[in-house]
Legacy VTK file of the C-alpha trace (Angstrom):
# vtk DataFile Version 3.0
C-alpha trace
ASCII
DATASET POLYDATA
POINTS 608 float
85.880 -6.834 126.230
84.293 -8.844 123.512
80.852 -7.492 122.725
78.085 -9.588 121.954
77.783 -9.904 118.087
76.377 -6.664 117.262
74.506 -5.382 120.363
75.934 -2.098 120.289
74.753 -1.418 116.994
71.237 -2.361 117.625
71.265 -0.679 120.399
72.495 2.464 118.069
69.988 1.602 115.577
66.875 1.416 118.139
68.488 4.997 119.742
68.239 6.590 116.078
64.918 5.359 115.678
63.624 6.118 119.355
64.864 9.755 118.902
63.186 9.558 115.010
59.878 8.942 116.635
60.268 10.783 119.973
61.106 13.899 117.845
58.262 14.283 115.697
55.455 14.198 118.941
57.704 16.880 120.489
57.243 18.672 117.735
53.382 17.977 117.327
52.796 18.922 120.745
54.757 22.379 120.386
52.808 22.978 117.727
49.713 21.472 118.737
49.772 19.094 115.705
50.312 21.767 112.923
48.239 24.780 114.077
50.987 26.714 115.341
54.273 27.761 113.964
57.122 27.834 116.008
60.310 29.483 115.622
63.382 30.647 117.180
65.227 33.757 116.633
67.356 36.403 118.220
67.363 39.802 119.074
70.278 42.665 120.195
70.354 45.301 122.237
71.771 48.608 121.828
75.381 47.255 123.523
75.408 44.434 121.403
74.062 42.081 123.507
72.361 38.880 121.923
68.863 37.936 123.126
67.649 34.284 122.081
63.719 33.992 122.285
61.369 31.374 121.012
57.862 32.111 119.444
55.020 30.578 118.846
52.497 32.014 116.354
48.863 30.646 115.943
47.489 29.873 112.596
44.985 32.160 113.196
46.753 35.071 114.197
47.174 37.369 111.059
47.576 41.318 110.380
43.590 41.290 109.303
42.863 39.176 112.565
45.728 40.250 115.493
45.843 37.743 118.355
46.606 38.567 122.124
50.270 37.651 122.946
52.023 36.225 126.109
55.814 37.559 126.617
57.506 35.230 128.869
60.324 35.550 130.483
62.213 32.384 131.891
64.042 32.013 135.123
67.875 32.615 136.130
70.128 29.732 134.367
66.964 28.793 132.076
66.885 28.586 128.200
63.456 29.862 126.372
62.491 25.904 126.414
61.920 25.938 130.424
58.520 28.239 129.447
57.284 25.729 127.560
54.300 25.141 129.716
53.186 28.309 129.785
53.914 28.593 125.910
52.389 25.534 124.693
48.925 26.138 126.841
48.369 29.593 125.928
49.285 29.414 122.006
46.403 26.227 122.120
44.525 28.761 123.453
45.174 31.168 120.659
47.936 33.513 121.729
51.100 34.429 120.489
53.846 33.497 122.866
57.202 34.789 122.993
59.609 33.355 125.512
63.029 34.770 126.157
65.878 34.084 128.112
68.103 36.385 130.505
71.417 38.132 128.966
74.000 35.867 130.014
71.695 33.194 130.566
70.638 30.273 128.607
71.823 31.548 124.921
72.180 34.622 125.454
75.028 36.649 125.711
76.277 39.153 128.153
79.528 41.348 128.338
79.874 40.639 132.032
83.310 38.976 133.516
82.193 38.145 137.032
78.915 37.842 138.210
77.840 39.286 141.329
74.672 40.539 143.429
72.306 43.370 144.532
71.359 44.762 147.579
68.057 41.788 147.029
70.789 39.140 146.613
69.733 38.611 142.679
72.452 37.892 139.787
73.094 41.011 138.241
74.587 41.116 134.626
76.061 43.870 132.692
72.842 45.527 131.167
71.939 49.301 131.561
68.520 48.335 130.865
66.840 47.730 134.326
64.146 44.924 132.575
67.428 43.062 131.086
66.166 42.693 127.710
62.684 42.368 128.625
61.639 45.720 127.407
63.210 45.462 124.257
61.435 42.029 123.512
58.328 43.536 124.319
58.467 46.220 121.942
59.847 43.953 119.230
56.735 41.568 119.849
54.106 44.382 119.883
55.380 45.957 116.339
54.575 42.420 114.934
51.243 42.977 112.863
49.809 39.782 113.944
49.787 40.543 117.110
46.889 42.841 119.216
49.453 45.189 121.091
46.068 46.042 123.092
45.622 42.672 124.972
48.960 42.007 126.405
50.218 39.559 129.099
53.410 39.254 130.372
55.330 37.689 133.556
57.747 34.786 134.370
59.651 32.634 136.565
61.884 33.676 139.340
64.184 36.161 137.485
61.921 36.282 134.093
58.770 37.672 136.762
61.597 40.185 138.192
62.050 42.206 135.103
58.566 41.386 133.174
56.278 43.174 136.159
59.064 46.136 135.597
57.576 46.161 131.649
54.517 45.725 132.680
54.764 48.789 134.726
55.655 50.787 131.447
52.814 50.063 129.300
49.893 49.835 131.491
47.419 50.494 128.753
48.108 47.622 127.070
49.037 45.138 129.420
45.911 43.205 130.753
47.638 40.550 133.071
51.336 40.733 134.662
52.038 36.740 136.434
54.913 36.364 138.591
56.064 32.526 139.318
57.925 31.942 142.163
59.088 35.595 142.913
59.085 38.157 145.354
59.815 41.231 143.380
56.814 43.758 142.522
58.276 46.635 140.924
57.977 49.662 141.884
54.991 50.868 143.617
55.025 54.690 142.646
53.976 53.704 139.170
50.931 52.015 140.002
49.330 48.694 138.983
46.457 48.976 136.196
46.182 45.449 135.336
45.702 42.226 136.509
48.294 40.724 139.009
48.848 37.097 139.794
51.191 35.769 142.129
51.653 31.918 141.397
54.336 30.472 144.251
54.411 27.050 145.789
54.318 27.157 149.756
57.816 25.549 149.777
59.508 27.977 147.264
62.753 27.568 148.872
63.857 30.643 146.948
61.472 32.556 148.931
61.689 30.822 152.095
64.981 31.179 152.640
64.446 35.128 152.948
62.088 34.680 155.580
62.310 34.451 159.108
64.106 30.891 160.502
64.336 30.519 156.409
60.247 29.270 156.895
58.159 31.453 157.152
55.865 31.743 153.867
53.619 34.031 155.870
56.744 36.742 155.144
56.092 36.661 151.661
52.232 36.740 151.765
52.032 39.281 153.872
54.481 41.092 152.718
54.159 45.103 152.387
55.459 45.172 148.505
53.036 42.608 147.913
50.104 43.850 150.051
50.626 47.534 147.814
49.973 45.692 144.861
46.678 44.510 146.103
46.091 47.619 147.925
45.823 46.925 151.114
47.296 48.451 153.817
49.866 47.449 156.625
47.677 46.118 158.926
45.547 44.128 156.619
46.106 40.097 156.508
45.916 39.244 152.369
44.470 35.964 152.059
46.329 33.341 149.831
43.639 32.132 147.490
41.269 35.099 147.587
40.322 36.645 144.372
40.718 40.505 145.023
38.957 43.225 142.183
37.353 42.065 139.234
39.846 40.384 136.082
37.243 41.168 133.910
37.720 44.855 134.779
41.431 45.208 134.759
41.641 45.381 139.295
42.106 41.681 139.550
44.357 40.077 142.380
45.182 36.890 143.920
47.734 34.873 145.495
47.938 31.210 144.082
50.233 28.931 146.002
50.469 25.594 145.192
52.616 22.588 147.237
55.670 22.953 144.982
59.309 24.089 145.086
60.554 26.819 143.257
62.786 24.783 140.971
59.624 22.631 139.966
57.173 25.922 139.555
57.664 25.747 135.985
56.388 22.225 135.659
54.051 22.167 138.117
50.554 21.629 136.813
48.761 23.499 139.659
51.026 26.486 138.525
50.183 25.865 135.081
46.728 25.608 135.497
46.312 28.777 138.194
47.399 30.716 135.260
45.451 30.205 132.563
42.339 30.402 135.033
44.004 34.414 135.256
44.269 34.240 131.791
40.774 32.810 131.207
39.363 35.573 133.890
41.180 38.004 132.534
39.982 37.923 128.236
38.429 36.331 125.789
40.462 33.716 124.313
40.755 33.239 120.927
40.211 29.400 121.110
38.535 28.407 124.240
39.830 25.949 125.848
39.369 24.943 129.827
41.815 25.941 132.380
42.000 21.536 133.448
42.853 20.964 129.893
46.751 20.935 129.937
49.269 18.593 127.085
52.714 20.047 128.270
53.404 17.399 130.539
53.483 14.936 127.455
56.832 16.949 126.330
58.366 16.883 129.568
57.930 13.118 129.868
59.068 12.704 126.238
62.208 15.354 126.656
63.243 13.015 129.925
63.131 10.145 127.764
65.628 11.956 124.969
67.935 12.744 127.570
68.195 9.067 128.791
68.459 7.919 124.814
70.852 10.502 124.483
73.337 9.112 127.233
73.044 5.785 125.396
73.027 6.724 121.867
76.660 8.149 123.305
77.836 5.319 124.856
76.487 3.052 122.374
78.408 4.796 119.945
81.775 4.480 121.618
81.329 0.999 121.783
80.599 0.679 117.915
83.672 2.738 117.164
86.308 0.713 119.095
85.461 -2.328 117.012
85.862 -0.895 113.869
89.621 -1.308 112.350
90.397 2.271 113.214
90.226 2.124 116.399
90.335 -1.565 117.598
93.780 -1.115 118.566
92.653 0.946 121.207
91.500 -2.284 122.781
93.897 -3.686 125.590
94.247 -6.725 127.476
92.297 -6.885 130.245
94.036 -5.981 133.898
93.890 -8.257 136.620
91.807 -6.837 139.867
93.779 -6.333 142.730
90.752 -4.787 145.048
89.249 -6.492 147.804
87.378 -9.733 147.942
83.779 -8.510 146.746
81.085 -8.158 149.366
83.923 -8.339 151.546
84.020 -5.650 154.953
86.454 -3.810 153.595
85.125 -3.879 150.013
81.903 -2.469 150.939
84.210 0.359 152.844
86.250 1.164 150.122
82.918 1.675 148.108
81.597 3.821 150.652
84.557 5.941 150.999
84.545 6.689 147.381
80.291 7.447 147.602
81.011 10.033 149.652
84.244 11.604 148.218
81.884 12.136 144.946
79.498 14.025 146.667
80.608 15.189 150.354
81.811 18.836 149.152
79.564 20.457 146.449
77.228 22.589 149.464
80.697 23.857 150.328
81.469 24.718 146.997
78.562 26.261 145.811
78.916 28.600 148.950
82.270 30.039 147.682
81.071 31.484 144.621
77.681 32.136 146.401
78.594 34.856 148.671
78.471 37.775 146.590
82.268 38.413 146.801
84.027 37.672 143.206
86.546 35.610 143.151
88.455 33.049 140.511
85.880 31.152 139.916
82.832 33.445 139.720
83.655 34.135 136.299
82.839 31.043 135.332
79.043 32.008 136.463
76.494 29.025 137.656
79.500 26.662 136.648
81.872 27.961 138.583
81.137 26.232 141.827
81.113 23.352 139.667
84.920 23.716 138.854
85.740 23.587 142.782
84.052 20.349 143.350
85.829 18.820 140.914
89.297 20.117 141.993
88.155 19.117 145.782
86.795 15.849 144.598
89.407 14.937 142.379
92.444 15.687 145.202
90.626 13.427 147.550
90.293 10.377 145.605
93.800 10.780 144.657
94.783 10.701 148.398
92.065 8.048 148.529
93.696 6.137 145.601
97.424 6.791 147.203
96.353 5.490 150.227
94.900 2.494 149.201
97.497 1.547 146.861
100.614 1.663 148.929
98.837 0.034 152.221
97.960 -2.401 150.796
97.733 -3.185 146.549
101.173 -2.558 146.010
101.599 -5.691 148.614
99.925 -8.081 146.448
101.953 -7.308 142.923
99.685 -4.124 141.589
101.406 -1.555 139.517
100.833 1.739 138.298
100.229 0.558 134.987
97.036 -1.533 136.498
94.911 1.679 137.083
94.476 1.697 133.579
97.521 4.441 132.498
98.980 1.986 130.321
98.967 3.061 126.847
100.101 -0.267 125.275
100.746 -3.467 126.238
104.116 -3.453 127.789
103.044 -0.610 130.074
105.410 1.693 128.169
104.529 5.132 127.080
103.101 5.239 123.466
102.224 9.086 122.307
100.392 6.634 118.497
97.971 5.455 121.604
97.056 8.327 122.836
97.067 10.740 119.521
94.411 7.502 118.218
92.296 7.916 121.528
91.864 11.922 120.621
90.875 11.409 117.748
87.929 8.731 118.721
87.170 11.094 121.320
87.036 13.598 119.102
84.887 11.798 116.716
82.390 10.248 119.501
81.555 14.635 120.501
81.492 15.556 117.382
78.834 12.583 116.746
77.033 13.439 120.028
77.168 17.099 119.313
75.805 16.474 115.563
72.616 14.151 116.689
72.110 16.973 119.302
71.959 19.919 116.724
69.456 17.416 114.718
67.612 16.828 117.178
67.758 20.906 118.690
67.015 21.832 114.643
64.163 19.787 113.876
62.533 20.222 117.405
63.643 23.595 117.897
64.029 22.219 121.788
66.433 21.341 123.782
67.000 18.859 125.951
66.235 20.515 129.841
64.314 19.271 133.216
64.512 21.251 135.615
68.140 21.991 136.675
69.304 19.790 134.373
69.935 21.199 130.531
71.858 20.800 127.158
71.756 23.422 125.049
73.850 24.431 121.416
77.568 26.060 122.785
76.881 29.789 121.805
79.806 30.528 119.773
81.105 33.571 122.624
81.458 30.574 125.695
83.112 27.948 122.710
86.424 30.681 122.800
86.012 31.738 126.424
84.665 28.902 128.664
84.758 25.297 126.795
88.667 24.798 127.324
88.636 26.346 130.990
85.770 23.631 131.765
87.578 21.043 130.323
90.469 21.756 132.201
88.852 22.272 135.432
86.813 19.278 135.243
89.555 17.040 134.652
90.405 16.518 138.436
87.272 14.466 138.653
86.961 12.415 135.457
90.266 11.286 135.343
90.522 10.401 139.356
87.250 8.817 138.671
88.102 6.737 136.323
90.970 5.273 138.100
89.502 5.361 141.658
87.035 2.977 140.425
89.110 0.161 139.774
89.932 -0.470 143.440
86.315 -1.637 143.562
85.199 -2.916 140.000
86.891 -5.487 138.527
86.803 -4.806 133.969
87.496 -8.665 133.669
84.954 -10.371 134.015
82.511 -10.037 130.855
79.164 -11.517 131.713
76.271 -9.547 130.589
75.003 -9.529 134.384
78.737 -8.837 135.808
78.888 -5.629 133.383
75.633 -4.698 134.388
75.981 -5.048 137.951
79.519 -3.319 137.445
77.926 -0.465 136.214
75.177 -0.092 138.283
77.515 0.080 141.364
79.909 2.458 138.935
76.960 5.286 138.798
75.656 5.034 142.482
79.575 5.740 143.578
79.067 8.521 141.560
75.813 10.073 141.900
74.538 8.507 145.528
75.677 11.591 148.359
74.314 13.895 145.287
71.330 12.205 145.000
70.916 12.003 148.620
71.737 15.708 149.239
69.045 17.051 146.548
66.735 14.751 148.334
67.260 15.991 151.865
67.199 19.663 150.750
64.246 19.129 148.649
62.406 17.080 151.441
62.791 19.817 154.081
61.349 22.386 151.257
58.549 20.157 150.695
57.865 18.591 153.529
59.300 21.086 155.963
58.614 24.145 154.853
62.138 25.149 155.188
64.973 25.779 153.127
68.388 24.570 154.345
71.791 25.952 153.313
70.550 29.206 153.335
74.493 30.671 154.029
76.378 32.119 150.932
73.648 30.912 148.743
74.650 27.426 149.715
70.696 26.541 148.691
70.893 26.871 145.334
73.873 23.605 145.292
70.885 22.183 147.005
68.703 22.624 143.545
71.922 22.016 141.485
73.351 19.222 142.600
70.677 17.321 140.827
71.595 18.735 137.537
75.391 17.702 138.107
74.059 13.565 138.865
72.599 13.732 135.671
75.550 14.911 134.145
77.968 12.352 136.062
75.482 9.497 135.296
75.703 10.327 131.387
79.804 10.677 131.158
80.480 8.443 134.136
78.131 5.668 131.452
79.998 6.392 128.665
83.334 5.922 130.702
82.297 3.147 132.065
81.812 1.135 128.504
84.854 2.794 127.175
86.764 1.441 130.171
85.527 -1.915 130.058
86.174 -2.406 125.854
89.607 -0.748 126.186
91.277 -1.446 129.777
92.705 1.713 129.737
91.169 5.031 131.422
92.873 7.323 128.522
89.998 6.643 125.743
87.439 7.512 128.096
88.954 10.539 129.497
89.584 11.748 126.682
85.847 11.075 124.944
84.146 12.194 128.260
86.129 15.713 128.992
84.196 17.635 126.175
80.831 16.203 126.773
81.328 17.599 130.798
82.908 20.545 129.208
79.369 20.914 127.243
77.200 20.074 129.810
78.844 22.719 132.266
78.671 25.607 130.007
75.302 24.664 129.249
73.412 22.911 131.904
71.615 25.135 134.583
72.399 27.948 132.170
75.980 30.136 132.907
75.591 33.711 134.397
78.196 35.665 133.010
LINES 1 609
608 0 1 2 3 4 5 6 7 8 9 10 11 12 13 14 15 16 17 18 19 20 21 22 23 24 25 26 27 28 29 30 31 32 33 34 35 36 37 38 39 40 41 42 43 44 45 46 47 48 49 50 51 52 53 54 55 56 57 58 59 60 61 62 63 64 65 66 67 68 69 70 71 72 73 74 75 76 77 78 79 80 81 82 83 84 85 86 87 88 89 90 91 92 93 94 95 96 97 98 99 100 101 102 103 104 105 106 107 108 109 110 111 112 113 114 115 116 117 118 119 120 121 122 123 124 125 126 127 128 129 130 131 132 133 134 135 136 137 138 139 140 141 142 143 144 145 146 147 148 149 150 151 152 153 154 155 156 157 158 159 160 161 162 163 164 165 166 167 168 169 170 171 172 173 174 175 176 177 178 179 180 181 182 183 184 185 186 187 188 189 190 191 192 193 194 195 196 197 198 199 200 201 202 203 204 205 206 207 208 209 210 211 212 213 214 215 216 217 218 219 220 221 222 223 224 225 226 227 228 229 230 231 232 233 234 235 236 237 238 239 240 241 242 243 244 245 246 247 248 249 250 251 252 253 254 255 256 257 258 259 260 261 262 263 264 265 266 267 268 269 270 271 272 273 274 275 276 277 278 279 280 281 282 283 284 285 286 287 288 289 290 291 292 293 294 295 296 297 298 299 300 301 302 303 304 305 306 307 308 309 310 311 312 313 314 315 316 317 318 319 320 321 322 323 324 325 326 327 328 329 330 331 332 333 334 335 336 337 338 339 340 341 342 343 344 345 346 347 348 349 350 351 352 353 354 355 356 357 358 359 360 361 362 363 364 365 366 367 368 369 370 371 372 373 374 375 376 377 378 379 380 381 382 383 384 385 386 387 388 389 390 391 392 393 394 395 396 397 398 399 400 401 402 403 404 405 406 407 408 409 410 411 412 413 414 415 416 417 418 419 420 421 422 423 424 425 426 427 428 429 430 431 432 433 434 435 436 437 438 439 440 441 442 443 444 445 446 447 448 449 450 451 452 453 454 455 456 457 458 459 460 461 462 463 464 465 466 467 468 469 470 471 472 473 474 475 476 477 478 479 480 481 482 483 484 485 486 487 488 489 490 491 492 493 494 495 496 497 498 499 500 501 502 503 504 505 506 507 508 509 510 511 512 513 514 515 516 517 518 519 520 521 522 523 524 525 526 527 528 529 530 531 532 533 534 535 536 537 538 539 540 541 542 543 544 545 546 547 548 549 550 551 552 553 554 555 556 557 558 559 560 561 562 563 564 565 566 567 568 569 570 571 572 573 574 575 576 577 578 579 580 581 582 583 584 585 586 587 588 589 590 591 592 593 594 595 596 597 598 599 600 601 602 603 604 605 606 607
């Protein structure tokens, strides 16, 4: 593929200076422009267990002047970064904020081997300590002498609310205001509630729903009896979502906020956002005084989207850069004739819907076999693990796809092997020079992608997540344990991928508007049944009020499978310009496998 004179390195050079600016307003807006400091750090527990948490510390918080301080704790999967709402409102507002993640999730570490679940059907890791962490952080956060260890919040999403109202419960004369987002756990009742309780849950929480009766019935949770003993009432009260119960100014407040939000978008939801600083706002005085409506933390979601978009093509752009420089333009083939069917054609438009749904038509199914509770092979490999099977399932059935195809009927018209894009030179012989030259560019194009990351990760001290979707740093204990394992289980898919394509896409044509068009038909094979199946599942939740795949935790593929599109759209991009410049699937393959590797031990953070 000839490149246009030097498009791929403006398109470099506008990625570098896109991330330049992008960059410094994430940063402004974490710390609203300067008046707050924001650092990261870790902590370890008594078994040696790493804790990653992020801070954020007012100006105007000092040991002469303590401020009130917010200890957050994220949900299951999450990094600190997905309580960045709550974070960035309440340190405008003047509080310290200290957001952690879950041992074994996000950053953190855990000395767990297989993950598996309680009697509630919650992830359990291998921590004595019943808060996971949480109580530790907490006392780490009170000793700080800028912070007022007598006005105290605390609470979290999902998981993070699970094991926060449990510290909450331990110092109840400091604690002022314990949130829960999303979750149906409320400690434990014998010890008593003196402080304020909020419980902030969307009405189509499918995490909740799907523990109610016919998986929709929200009513279940509401009127729960754990819940109704938290607001005192009795069994054969009704509590009434929306009704503000006791006083928050004297310590007895209650209430029920429930927005029209799933619990995958709780975090981001402003209606959640803005329920709880109205608790906050009822519950103290805040050191800067700002109104409950007055939220900025959307601005660094939009922005962090963006990144993750420039990111792809900062990657691909990259690849394309380095395969016409002289150490690697050998790389570069001659192009392979297309032996698919006519385009457009009935059986062209088959073929391309066969492969949409081999991408996509098993990853419910897979998620269930790691979901059930039961450990097995893959539950090792925590959140990722039902990851691993789709791409073993996937990648067998486009090679029967590809098999199939190619003996009835492109093996007629003159097609070899070598026309998939296997060759390694140019008389479709075996050359180990071609393929020891395409490690190292693929080496070269991570260790380029994994360097602007860390630059980016450094400066920002963010990382790069929405919703299920997330890149994070490789802690150093998953590098040794799980980055080889997910390179070799995810090699099923990119490499049938890669060659599955080319019964539909023809890398010969090199018209600005044919490669487009080439790739845009390249990502929806991919990604479409994925997209689709988020979409359904998310559109009963919303729409519905019921969560579907509620068997063997098959609902939470229903939240994931958005985070693994995302992921195929950014390697399956990359691929695809690697394909097209070199005409052979081994560059690509090669380039691609540690960047799904990263994303997998990364993205939708890895229980373990």
């Amino acid at each position: 593929m000839k490149t246009q004179k030097g498009i791929a390195k403006i398109v470099l050079a506008v990625c570098l200076a896109v991330s330049l600016v992008f960059s410094a307003l994430i940063v402004g807006i974490d710390t609203t422009w300067g008046q707050v400091e924001v650092k990261l750090g870790k902590l370890v527990s008594d078994n040696g267990t790493t804790v990653n948490y992020k801070m954020y510390i007012p100006k105007t918080a000092s040991a002469q002047d303590p401020a009130p301080a917010l200890l957050y704790g994220v949900g299951g999967g999450d990094g600190v970064d997905a309580g960045r709402a709550f974070a960035i409102e309440a340190s405008r507002r003047g509080f310290v904020v200290m957001s952690i993640d879950v041992p074994g999730n996000g950053l953190s570490e855990s000395t767990s081997g297989v993950v598996r679940f309680d009697s509630s059907n919650q992830a359990v890791v291998a921590q004595e300590d019943p808060t996971q962490c949480h109580e530790m952080a907490y006392e780490y956060l009170t000793s700080l002498p800028f912070v007022d260890s007598s006005r105290m919040v605390t609470g979290g999403h999902s998981m993070g609310g699970r094991y926060t109202v449990q510290v909450a419960q331990n110092h109840q004369d400091e604690v002022q205001l314990q949130f829960n987002v999303g979750m149906n756990f409320y400690g434990t009742a014998d010890l008593g509630y003196d402080f304020n309780f909020a419980l902030l849950i969307g009405s189509s929480d499918e995490s909740a729903l799907v523990r109610t009766t016919n998986h929709s019935t929200m009513q279940d949770i509401y009127q729960s009896e754990d819940l109704k003993a938290v607001f005192g009432l009795g069994a054969g009260d009704t509590l009434e979502v929306g009704k503000v119960y006791g006083d928050f100014a004297q310590g007895t407040g209650r209430v029920v906020y429930s927005p029209h939000t799933l619990h995958i978008w709780e975090p981001y939801s402003n209606d959640i956002v803005k329920a709880f600083l109205t608790c906050l706002d009822s519950t103290m005085e805040m050191p800067n005084y700002i109104a409950p409506d007055d939220t900025v933390y959307l601005a660094k979601d939009y922005l962090t989207i963006t990144m993750i978009a420039v990111f792809a093509v900062f990657v691909a752009s990259l690849a394309c850069v380095l395969l016409d420089t002289e150490t690697f333009r050998s790389l570069k083939l001659a192009p392979r004739k297309y032996y698919g069917f006519k385009k457009n054609s009935a059986a062209w438009w088959a073929c391309a819907a066969v492969l949409t749904v081999l991408c996509g038509y098993s990853v419910i199914w897979a998620s269930m076999q790691t979901g059930s509770g039961d450990p097995n092979f893959f539950t090792r490999y925590g959140t990722s693990g039902f990851k691993c099977i789709w791409s073993l399932v996937t990648g067998a059935s486009l090679l029967v796809f590809v098999a199939v195809w190619y003996f009835a009927f492109a093996k007629k018209q003159g097609m070899k092997l070598a026309d998939f894009g296997v060759a390694t030179g140019e008389d479709n012989k075996f050359h180990i020079g071609y393929l020891g030259k395409a490690l190292l560019l693929g080496v070269t194009v991570f260790a380029a992608a994994m360097v602007y990351f860390l630059m980016f990760y450094y400066f920002t001290k963010s990382n790069l997540q929405w919703v299920v979707f997330e890149i994070d740093p490789i802690p150093l204990q998953r590098a040794g344990t799980k980055f080889l394992a997910m390179m070799l289980w995810m090699l099923p898919f990119v490499l049938m991928n890669s060659i599955a394509q080319r019964t539909v896409i023809s890398f010969e044509k090199d018209s600005p508007v044919s490669t487009v068009k080439a790739l845009v038909l390249s990502n929806v094979m991919c990604t479409l049944l994925l997209i689709i199946i988020h979409l359904v599942f998310v559109g009963n939740a919303f729409f519905a009020y019921r969560t579907i795949f509620p068997d063997a935790r098959g609902y939470i593929g229903g939240e994931q499978v958005m985070g693994i599109a995302v992921g195929t759209l950014i390697i399956n991009s990359v691929g695809f310009f690697m394909n097209k410049k070199t005409n052979s699937i081994w560059p690509a393959v090669i380039a691609t496998l540690p960047l799904v590797a990263w994303f997998q031990v990364t993205a939708s953070g890895m229980t373990f």
